[in-house]
C-alpha positions in Angstrom: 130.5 87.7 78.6 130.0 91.5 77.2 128.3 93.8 79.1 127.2 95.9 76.6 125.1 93.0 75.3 122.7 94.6 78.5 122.0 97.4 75.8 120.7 95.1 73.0 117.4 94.0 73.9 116.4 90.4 72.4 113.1 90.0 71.3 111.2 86.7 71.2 107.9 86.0 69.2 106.1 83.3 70.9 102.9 81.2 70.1 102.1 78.2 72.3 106.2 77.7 73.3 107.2 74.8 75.3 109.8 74.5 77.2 112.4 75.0 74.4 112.2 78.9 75.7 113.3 78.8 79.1 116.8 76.5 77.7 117.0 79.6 75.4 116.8 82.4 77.3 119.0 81.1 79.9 121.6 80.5 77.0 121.1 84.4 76.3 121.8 85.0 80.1 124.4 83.2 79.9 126.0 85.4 77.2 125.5 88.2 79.0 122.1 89.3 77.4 119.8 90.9 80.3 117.2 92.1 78.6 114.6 89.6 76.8 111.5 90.6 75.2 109.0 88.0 74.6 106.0 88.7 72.6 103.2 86.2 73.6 100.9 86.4 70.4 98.3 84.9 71.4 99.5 81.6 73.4 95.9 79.2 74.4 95.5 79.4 78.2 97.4 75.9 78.7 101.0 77.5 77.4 100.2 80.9 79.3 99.4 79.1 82.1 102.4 76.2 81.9 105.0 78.4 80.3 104.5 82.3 80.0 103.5 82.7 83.2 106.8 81.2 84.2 109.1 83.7 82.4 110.2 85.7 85.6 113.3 87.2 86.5 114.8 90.5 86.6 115.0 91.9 82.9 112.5 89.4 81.9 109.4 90.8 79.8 106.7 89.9 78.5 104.4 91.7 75.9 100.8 90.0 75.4 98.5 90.2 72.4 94.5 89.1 72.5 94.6 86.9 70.0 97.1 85.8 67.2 98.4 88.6 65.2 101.1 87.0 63.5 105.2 87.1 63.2 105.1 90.6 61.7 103.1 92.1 64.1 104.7 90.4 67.5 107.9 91.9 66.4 106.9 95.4 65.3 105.4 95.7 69.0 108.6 93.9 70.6 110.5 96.8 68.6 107.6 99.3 69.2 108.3 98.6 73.4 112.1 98.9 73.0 111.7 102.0 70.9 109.7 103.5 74.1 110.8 102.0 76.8 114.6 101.6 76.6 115.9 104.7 74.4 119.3 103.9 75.7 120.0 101.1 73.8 121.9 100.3 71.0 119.4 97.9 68.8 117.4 95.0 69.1 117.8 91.6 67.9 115.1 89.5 67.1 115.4 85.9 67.4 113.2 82.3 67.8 113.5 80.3 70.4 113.3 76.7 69.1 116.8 76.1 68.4 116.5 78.3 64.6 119.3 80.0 66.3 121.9 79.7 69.1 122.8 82.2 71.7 126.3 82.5 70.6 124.9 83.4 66.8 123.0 86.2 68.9 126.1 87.2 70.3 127.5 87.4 66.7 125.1 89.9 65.4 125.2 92.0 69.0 129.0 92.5 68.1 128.1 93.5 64.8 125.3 96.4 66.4 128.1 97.5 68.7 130.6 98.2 65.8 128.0 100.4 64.7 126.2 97.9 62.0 122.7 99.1 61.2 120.6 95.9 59.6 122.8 92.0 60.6 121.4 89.4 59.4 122.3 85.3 61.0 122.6 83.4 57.4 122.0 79.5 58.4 123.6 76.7 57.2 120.8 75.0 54.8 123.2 72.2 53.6 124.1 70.8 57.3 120.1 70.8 58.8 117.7 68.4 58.9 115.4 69.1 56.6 113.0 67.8 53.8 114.8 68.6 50.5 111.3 70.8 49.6 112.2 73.0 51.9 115.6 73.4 51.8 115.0 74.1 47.9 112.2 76.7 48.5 114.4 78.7 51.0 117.0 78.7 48.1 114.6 79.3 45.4 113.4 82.8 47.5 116.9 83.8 47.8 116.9 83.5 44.0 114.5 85.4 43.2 115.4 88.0 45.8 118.7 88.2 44.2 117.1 88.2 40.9 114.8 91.1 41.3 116.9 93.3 43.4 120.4 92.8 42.4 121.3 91.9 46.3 123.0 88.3 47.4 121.0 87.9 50.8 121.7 84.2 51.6 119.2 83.9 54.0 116.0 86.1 53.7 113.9 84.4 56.1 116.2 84.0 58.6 114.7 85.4 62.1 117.8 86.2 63.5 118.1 89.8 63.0 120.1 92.7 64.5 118.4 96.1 64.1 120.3 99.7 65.0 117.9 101.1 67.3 117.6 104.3 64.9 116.5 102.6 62.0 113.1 101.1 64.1 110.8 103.9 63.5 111.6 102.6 59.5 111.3 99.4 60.4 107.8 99.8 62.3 105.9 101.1 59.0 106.7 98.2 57.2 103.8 96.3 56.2 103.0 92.9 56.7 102.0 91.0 59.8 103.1 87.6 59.2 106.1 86.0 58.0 105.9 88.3 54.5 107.0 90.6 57.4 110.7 89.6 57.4 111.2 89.1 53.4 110.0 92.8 53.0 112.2 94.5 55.7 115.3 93.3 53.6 113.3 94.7 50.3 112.7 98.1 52.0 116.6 97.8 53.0 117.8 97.1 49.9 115.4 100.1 48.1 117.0 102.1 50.6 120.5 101.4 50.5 120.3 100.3 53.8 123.8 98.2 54.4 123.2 94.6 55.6 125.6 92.2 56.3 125.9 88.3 57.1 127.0 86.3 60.2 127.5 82.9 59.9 124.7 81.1 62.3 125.4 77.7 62.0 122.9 74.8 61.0 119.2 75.2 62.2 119.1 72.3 65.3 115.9 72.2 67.2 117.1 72.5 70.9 117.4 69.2 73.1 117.4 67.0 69.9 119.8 64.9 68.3 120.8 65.6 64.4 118.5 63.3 63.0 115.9 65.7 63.8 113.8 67.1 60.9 113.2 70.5 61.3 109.6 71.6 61.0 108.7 75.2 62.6 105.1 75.0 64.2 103.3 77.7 63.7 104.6 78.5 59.7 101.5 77.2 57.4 103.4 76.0 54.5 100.9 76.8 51.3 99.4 80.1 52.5 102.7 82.2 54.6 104.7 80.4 51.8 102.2 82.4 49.2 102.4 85.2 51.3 105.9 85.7 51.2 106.3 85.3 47.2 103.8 87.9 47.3 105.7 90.1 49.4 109.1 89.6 46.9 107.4 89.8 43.6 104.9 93.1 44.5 107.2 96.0 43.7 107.6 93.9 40.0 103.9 93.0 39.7 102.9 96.8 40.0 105.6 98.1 37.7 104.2 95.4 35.3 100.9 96.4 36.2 101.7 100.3 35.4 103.2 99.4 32.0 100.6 97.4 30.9 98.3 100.3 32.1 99.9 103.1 30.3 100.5 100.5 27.4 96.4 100.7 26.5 96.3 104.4 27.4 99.0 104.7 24.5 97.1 102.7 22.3 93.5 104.2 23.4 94.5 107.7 23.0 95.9 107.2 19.7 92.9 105.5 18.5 91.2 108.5 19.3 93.1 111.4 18.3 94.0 109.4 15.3 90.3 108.7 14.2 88.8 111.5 15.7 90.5 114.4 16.4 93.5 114.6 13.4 91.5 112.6 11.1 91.3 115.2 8.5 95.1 116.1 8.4 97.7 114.3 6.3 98.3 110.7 7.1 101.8 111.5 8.1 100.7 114.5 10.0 98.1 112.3 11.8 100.3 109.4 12.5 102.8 111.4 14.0 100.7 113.9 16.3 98.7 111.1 17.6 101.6 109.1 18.5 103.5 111.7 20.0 100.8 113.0 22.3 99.8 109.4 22.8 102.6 108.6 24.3 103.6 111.7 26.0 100.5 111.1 28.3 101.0 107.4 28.9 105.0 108.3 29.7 103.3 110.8 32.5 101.0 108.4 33.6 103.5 105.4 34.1 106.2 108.2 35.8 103.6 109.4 37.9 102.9 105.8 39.5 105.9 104.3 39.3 107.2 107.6 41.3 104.4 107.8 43.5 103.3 104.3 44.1 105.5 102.0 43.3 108.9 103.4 44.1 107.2 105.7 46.5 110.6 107.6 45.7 111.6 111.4 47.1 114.1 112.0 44.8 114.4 115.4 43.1 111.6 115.5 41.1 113.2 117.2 37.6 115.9 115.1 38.1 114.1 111.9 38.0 111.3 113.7 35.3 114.5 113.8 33.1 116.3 110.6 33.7 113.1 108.7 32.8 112.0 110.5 29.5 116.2 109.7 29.1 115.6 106.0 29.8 112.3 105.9 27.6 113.7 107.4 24.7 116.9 104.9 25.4 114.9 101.8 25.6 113.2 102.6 22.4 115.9 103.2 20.3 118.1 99.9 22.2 114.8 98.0 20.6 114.8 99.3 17.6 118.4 98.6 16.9 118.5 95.0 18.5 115.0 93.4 16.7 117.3 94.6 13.6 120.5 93.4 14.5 118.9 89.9 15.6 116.6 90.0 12.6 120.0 90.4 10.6 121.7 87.8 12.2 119.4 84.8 12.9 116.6 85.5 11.1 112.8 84.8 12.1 109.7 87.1 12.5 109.8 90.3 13.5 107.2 90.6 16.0 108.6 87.6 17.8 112.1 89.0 18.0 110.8 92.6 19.2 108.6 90.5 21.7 111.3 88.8 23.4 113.7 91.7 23.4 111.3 94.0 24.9 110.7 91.6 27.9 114.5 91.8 28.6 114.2 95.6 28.4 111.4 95.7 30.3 113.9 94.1 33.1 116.6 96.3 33.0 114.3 99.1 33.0 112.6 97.8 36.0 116.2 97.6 37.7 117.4 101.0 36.3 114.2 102.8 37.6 114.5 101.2 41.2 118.5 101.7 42.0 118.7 105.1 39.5 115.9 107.3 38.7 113.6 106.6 41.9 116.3 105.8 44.7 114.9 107.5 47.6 116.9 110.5 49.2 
């Protein structure tokens, strides 16, 4: 037993729980945690009444909402109260209580806190648990495309087991999301941020009080829409970058329509060509900085810093296109268009990558 595990609060999001809680928490006790959180989020009278209103004890709490809020929410106030209520301590670790993950796990990311970790994640063992093979394969398919669009091997993103340096809640509470999107896009903001997060090792997920046979199904997680929800969650930083290119793509091509056919249409052709595509483009380059900075990044970085790294990485991606539809071209042969199209979308990706860890990186 550690006694410093009385400074790490553990918080527990709870709808309708059954008895599976009290064989948890007194596993935490039993560790040496003495402070529990539980966040009732909006338990029908039967499991207030049967359950809840059970969880007594010294260093025992429990947090009510009027109504379900959802995963996201019952955590930010179980952080919210720990953020008020106990300044002393050194984190918080949030955790379910259904057997997702065992009290010694907990214990693994409180040692982690103590040696001064700031984000722990418990990575579970998706191989060894009784599961459908659909769901095994869509937690590994999010972990994909987590490592795919931000260049970060998280094994485990929805993972509930989580340790949390108690200065680095007041970031965590303005996070977004309320239900289990929630968890994907704290590891997105960490990442963004620099944020260092490492692994524990917490074992397979076992329902408690069940043998191994045991498929694992969690009871409140609505497959189709909190499964949309959290794809949402991974791909909106992308889907607004692509949405900002695509917006400053027709301003490019709108304003050089114009000024083209209206406003230099009695200068030379090459005069006209030129001036219109050079203001065209200027504007639209603005325009997608602008939101990318401002909106999609929502970066604080030096502003001429990042004003010159981005006309550096426009005027780069141009000429890298340039040079590889004509090397391909060269090489293999085939249609122009077709070759610029597909070598544009792999630009488009490093770009996206190269704005996000190097020209907007936040302070």
């Amino acid at each position: 037993m550690n006694v410093t595990y009385g400074k790490i609060p553990v918080i527990i999001p709870a709808l309708n729980p059954d008895n599976r809680i009290f064989s948890f928490i007194s596993s935490l006790k039993d560790e040496g945690f003495t402070n529990i959180v539980v966040v009732d989020d909006g338990s029908d009278d039967a499991h207030r009444t049967d359950v809840l209103e059970k969880l007594t004890g010294e260093g025992i709490t429990v947090l009510e909402h009027n109504g379900n809020k959802g995963k996201g929410v019952a955590l930010k106030t179980g952080m919210s109260y720990v953020y008020r209520a106990m300044n002393d301590s050194l984190g918080v670790i949030t955790a379910d209580y259904d057997g997702r993950q065992r009290a010694d796990a907990v214990a693994k990311v409180a040692d982690k806190l103590i040696n001064g970790t700031k984000l722990v994640l418990g990575v579970r063992d998706l191989n060894n648990t009784s599961m459908s093979n659909g769901m095994r394969r869509g937690y590994k398919l999010t972990g994909m495309v987590f490592r795919l669009l931000y260049t970060k091997d998280i094994k485990d993103i929805q993972t509930g087991l989580r340790g949390i340096t108690y200065s680095l809640i007041p970031e965590m509470l303005e996070i977004k999301g309320k239900r289990y999107e929630y968890e994907p896009k704290m590891l997105v903001y960490a990442v963004r941020n620099e944020i260092p997060v490492e692994h524990i090792d917490a074992g397979p997920i076992r329902p408690l009080e069940s043998d191994n046979e045991t498929l694992y199904i969690s009871d409140n997680f609505r497959t189709f829409a909190d499964s949309f929800r959290i794809s949402i969650a991974l791909f909106l930083n992308f889907l607004e970058y692509a949405l900002t290119s695509i917006t400053a793509t027709l301003v490019d091509f709108l304003l050089f329509f114009i000024l083209s056919e209206f406003v230099f249409v009695n200068m030379d052709l090459n005069i006209c060509v030129l001036l219109s595509t050079i203001l065209a483009r200027v504007v639209s380059a603005t325009l997608s900085f602008t939101i990318n900075r401002k909106i999609v990044f929502k970066s604080d970085a030096d502003l001429k810093k990042s004003i010159f790294r981005f006309y550096t990485l426009s005027a780069l991606v141009m000429l890298c296109s340039a040079e590889l539809v004509t090397l391909f071209v060269t090489l293999f042969g085939g249609n122009k268009t077709i070759t610029k199209l597909f070598v544009d979308l792999c630009l488009f990706f490093v770009s996206y990558q190269i704005q996000q860890r190097v020209i907007f990186r936040k302070k």
